[in-house]
N, C-alpha and C positions, 0 to 999 in steps of 0.2 A: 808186708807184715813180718816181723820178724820172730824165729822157731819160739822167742820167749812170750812173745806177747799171743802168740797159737796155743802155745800151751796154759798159759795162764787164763787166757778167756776160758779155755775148755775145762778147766778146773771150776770154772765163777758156773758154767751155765751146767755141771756137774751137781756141783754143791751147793745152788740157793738155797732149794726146798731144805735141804737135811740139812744145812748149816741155820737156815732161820726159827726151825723148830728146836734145836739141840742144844744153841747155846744158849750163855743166859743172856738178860737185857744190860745192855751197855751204853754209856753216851757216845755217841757221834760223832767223829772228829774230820777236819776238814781232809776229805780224802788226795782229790787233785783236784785244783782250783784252776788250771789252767792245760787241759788238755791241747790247747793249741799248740802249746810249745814244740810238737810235733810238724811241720809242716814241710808235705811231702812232695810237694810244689817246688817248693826251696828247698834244697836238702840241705845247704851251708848254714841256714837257721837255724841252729843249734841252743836251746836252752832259749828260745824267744819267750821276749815277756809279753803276755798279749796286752789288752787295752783294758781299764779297769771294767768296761761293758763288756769287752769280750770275755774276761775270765767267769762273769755274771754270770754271761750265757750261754758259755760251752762245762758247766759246771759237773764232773761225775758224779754220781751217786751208786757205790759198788753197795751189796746185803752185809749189813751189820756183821759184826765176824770173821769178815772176809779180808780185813786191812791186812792180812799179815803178805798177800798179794799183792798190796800196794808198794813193798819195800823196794827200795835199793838195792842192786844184786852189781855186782862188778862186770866191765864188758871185755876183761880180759889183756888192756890196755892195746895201743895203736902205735905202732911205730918203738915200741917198746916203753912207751910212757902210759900213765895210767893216771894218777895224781898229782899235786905238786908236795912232791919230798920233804923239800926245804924250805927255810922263812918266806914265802911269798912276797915277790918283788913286784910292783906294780907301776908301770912306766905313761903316764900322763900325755896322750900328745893331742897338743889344740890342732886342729890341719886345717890350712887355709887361710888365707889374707883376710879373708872375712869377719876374723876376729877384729882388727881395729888394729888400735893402735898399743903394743904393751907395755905394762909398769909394773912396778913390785909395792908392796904394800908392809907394811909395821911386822907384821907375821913372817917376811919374806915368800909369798904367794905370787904366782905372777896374774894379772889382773889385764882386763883386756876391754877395750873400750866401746866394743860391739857383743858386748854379754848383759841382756837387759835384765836377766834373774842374780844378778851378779853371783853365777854357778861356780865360777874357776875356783877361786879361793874356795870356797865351801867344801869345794871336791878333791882340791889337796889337800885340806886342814880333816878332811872324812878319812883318807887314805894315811896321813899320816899317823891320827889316834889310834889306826887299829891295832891292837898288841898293846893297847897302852891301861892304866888301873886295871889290868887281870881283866878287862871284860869279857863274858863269857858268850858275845855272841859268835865271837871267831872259833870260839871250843865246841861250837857244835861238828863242826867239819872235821875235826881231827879225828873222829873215829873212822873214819875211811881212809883207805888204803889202797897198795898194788903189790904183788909180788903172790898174792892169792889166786887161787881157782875160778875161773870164768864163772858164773850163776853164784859164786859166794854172796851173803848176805852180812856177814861178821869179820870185822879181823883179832884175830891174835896179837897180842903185846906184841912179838918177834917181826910183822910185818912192816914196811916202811911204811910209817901214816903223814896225810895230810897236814903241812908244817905249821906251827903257828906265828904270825908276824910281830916277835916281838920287841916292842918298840917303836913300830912302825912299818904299814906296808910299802909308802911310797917309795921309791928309788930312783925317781927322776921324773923332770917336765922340760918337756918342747915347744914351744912356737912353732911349726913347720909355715914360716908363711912366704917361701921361698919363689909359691905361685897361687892361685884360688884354688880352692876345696871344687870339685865339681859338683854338679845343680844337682848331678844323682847318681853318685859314686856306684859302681859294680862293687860287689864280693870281690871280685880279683880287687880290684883299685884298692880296697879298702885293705887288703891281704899285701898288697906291696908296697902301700905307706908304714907297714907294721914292718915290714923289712927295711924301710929307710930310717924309719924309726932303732931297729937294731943296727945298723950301722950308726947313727949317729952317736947314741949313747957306749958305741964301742963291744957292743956284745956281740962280739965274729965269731963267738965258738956256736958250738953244741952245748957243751957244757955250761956258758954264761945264761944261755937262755932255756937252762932246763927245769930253773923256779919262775922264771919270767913272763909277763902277758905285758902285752901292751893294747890299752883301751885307743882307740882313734875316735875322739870328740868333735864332730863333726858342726861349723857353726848356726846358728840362727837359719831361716830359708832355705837349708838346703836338703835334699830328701835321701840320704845315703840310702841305697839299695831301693828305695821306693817307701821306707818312711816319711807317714803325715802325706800320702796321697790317699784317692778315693777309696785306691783297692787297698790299703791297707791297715790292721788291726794290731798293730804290734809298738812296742816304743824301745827295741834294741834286743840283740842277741851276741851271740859268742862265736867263735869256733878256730880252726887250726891253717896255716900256709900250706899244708896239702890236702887240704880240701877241697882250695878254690882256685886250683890251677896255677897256685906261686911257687915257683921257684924258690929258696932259701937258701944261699951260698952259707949260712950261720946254723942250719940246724931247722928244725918244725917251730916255728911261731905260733904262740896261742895270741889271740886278740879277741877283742871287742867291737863291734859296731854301736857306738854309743851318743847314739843322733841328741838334739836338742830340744831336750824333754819341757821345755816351757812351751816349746809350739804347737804339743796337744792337748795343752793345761792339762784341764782334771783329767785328762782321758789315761795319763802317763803320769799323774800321783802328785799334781801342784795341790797343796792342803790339804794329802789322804790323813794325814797324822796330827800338824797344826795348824791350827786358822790363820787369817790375815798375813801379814806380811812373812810371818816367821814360815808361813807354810808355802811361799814359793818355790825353794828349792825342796822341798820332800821327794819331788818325782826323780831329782838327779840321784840324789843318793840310795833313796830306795830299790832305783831300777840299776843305776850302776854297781850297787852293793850285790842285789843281784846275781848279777853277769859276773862280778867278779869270785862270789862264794862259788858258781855253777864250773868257774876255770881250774880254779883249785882242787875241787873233787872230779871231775871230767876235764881234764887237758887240755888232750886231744880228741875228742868229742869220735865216736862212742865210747871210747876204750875205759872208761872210767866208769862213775856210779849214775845208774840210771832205772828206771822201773821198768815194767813190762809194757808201757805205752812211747816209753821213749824219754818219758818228761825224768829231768832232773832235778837236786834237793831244792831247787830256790823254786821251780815250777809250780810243784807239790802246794807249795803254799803264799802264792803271790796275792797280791791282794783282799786280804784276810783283815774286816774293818773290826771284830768284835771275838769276843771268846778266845780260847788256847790260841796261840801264833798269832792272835792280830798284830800288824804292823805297831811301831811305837818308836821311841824317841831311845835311844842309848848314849850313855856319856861317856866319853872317852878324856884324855888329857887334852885332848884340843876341843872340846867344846861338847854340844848334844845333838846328836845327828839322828832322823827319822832312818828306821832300816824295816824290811819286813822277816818275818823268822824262813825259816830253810829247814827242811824235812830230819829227824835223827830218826835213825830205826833203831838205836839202841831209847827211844820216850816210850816211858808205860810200862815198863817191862818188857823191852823190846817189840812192844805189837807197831807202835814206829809212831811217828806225831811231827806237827809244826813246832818248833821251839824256837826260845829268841835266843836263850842263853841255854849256857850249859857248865856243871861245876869241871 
């Protein structure tokens, strides 16, 4: 357990009694929906989205009052990173022959003939909108920053903040189908396809990849890290090439493990937001939207913005079906994509909250 989450419990089991007599009565807001995001088993699982049951059932309930211990505090950054700075570049790789056969579509999307939710397009055309008609669910993140003092909570105008993508996050897609995806990729494997990934799209610096993550999409049947096995309650996470024993001749890689979220249907958000057809892919973009707000404010995992349990801002409020932060549909220039909200601690007067948007 770490010195912040020691101190903070001892502050909760300080203050119940005298915090639940003193204040006044106030609504309830979802505190953390997803304590699992923490798992201490796996330490590379950074920013895990658990399973819509799990978030259910690992649910916290901290004393009325007491949220202002739930915030965001900075970890100080990692490696000298903290946030991402600049417009957020977000690099698409399919990995594996298992995708099929590929094509391009009206939209120019690349489309792939072993994709039964027909995910691919959807998830380029999600990444490409973001930054586009001013929507404000990207402005929730910009208030976080780096260049501040470790335990901070707030930044100042003068601090570099979280960038926003405007015009578009994507900045490139791969076919990697050079060989098969394996049945049940390791953390490493999955951390050095993200470096084959930066060399392919040419980003050999430090610097090319210091706004950069690349997601690794893993196809249909296959269980990256032990995703959609027995022992597992999660449908995708984050984290950095030196966490998971990769080498980076290019600098620290952020990535994604971002398995294929139809093969847990509802468990991984297939129809959390729309019914029938239209709510097949919910769970990709929900859970990928996710992973990718969680990189942008936490990098390099921990060095960025995280609570006293460990959970980060999309954690805070993952599958949230009703009330402030329920997931929902947002419109962008390429279409209406299902997203769920991400923690601000500047909602409510800074006592901190799920938002979907932000002015």
């Amino acid at each position: 357990m770490s010195s912040k989450a020691r101190l903070a419990l001892a502050a909760i089991a300080a203050a119940t009694t005298a915090t639940a007599m003193a204040l006044p009565a106030q609504a309830a807001t979802p505190l953390d929906n997803a304590t699992a995001s923490v798992d201490t088993a796996h330490p590379w699982r950074h920013g895990i989205v658990p399973t819509v049951e799990g978030a259910k059932n690992s649910t916290l309930s901290l004393p009325i009052g007491l949220n202002f211990l739930t915030q965001l505090s900075y970890g100080g950054g990692n490696s000298g990173v903290g946030v991402t700075t600049g417009a957020p570049k977000v690099y698409l790789v399919f990995w594996g022959s298992q995708w099929g056969t590929a094509g391009t579509n009206a939209k120019g999307d690349t489309t792939l003939s072993n994709d039964p939710a027909g995910a691919a397009p959807v998830v380029q055309e999600f990444f490409k909108g973001l930054g586009t008609n001013s929507e404000g669910w990207s402005k929730v993140m910009t208030q976080y920053c780096e260049g501040v003092s470790s335990g901070t909570t707030t930044c100042p105008s003068t601090a570099p903040h979280v960038g926003y993508p405007t015009g578009g996050a994507l900045a490139g897609v791969w076919y990697d189908n050079s060989t098969a995806a394996p049945g049940q990729a390791t953390s490493t494997q999955l951390g050095q396809e993200a470096v084959a990934a930066a060399a392919h799209f040419g980003n050999t610096t430090a610097a090319s990849n210091r706004n950069a993550q690349y997601a690794i999409l893993s196809p249909t049947g296959t269980h990256p890290d032990g995703y959609n096995t027995a022992s597992s309650n999660w449908c995708a996470w984050h984290d950095w090439t030196g966490d998971v024993s990769v080498s980076s001749p290019y600098g620290g890689l952020a990535f994604a493990n971002d398995p294929y979220q139809l093969d847990m249907g509802s468990s991984c958000g297939q129809n959390f937001v729309n019914g029938g057809a239209a709510g097949t892919t919910d769970g990709f973009t929900i859970v990928f939207g996710h992973e990718y707000s969680e990189t942008i404010t936490d990098q390099f995992p921990a060095g960025g913005w995280t609570d006293f349990q460990g959970s980060e801002n999309a954690d805070k409020c993952a599958w949230i079906s009703s009330g402030q932060g329920a997931s929902q549909n947002i419109t962008l220039s390429t279409g209406s994509f299902a997203v769920q909200s991400t923690w601000g601690n500047d909602f409510n007067n800074n006592q901190g909250g799920c938002e979907i948007t932000h002015a």
